[in-house]
N, C-alpha and C positions, 0 to 999 in steps of 0.2 A: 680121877680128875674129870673126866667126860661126865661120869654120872653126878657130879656134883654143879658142873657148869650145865648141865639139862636141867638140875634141879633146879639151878638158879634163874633159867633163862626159863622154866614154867611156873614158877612162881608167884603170887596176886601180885608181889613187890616190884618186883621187873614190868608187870604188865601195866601195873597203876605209873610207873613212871613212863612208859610209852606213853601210856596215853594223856597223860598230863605233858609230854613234849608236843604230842601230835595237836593239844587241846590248845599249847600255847601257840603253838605253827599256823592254826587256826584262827587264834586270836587277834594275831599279829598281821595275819592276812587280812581278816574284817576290818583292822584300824587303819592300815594302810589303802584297802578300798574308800574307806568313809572317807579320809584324807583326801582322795583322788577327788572323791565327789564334792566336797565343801570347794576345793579346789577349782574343779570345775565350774561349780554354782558360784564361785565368788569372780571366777572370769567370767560369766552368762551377766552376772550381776552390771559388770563394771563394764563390759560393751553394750546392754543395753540402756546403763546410764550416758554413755555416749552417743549409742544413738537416739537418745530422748535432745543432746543435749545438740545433733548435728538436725533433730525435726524441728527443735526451735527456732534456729540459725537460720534452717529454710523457710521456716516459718514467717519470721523478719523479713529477712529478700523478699519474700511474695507479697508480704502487707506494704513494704515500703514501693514496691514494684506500682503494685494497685494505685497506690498513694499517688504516686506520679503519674501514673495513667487520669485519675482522677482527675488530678490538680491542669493538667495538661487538655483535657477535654471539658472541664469547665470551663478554662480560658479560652477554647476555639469557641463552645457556645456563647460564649459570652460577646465575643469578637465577630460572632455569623449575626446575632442579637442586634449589632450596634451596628452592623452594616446592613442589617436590612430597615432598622430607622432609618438611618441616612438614606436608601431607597426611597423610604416609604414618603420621608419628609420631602426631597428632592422631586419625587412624581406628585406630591399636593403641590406644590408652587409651580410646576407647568404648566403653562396655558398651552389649550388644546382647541381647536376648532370649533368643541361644544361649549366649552367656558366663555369663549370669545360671541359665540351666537345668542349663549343668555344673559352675557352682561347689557348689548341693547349700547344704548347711546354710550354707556363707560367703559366698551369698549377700547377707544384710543387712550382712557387709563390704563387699561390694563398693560395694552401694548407699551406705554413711557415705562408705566413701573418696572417691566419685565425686561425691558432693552436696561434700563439705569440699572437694577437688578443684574444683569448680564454683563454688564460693561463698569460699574463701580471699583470692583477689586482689578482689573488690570489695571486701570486710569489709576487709581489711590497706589497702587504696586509701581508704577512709571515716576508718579512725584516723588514718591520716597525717597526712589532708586535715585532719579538723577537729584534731590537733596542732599543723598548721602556720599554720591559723586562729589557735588561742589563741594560738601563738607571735609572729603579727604583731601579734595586740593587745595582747601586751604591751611590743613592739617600737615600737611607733606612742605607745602610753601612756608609754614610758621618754623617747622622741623630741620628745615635745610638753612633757614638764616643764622640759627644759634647753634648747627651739628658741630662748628668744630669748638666749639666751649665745653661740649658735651665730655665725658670721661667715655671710656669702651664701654663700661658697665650701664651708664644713662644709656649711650645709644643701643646697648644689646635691651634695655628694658624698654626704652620708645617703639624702639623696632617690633617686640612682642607686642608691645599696649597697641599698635596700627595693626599687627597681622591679625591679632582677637578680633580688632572692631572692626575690619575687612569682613575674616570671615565670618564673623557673626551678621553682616548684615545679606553673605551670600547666604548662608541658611536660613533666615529670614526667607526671603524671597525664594529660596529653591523647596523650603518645605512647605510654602503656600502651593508653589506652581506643581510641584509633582507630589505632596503628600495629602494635604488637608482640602484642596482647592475644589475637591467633588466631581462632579461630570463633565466637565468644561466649560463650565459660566464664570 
């Protein structure tokens, strides 16, 4: 029995089936390596699609960044632009001591022009103001003879339509005197 099981166990038949075990052991290891590696390559794949898709993203933020940087520093040149006219126009209409030497006898023009010039917008700012005074007491005086005819509803809407034309004509007046009014003339 020994010498029959040596024979069987040195045999090409025995040997060819190791090796066709060892060939498929083999096989089965390469397919499962490839595996690993598509595996891999198909994860390499899909995070460097993500980060294509997180360069765009920052991409965006930075151009829209810029955008606004942009739009942002246009508008101050724009705004530095418009107040150095306003300079520039403001320092041609000043008389100066050499304007005043070579006008000669028109002279005392220049000076009326520059005082009326100087003093126009308060005086015209003063009439308005106290017009707009009498105008509300007579508005308030006409309001109070018929307020008890009124419903709640009229007097809560008289009440708005007066507090509008109040303060509309304080913004009037306060954005000449402290916004648009220029260097103090």
């Amino acid at each position: 029995m020994i010498t029959a099981l040596i024979s069987l166990l040195g045999s090409s038949a025995f040997g060819s089936i190791i090796g066709g075990f060892f060939a498929f052991l083999n096989k089965k290891t390469d397919i499962d390596m490839k595996k690993l590696d598509l595996a891999h390559e198909q994860a390499r794949w899909g995070h460097d699609a993500l980060m294509r898709d997180k360069d765009l993203e920052y991409a965006k933020t930075e151009a829209a960044g810029r955008k606004e940087v942009a739009i942002v520093e246009g508008e101050a040149s724009i705004e530095t632009a418009r107040m150095v006219a306003i300079g520039q126009s403001q320092e041609a209409d000043r008389l100066d001591a050499e304007v005043l030497k070579q006008a000669g006898k028109w002279k005392g023009w220049l000076v009326l022009g520059g005082a009326a010039r100087t003093w126009i917008r308060p005086a015209l700012t003063v009439v308005l103001a106290g017009a707009a005074i009498y105008l509300n007491g007579v508005l308030i005086a006409r309001l109070t003879e018929g307020w008890d005819l009124m419903t709640s509803e009229q007097q809560y809407d008289a009440g708005m339509q007066a507090f509008a034309w109040i303060t509309g004509q304080a913004s009037a007046a306060l954005g000449y005197w402290f916004v648009s009014r220029g260097n103090g003339k």
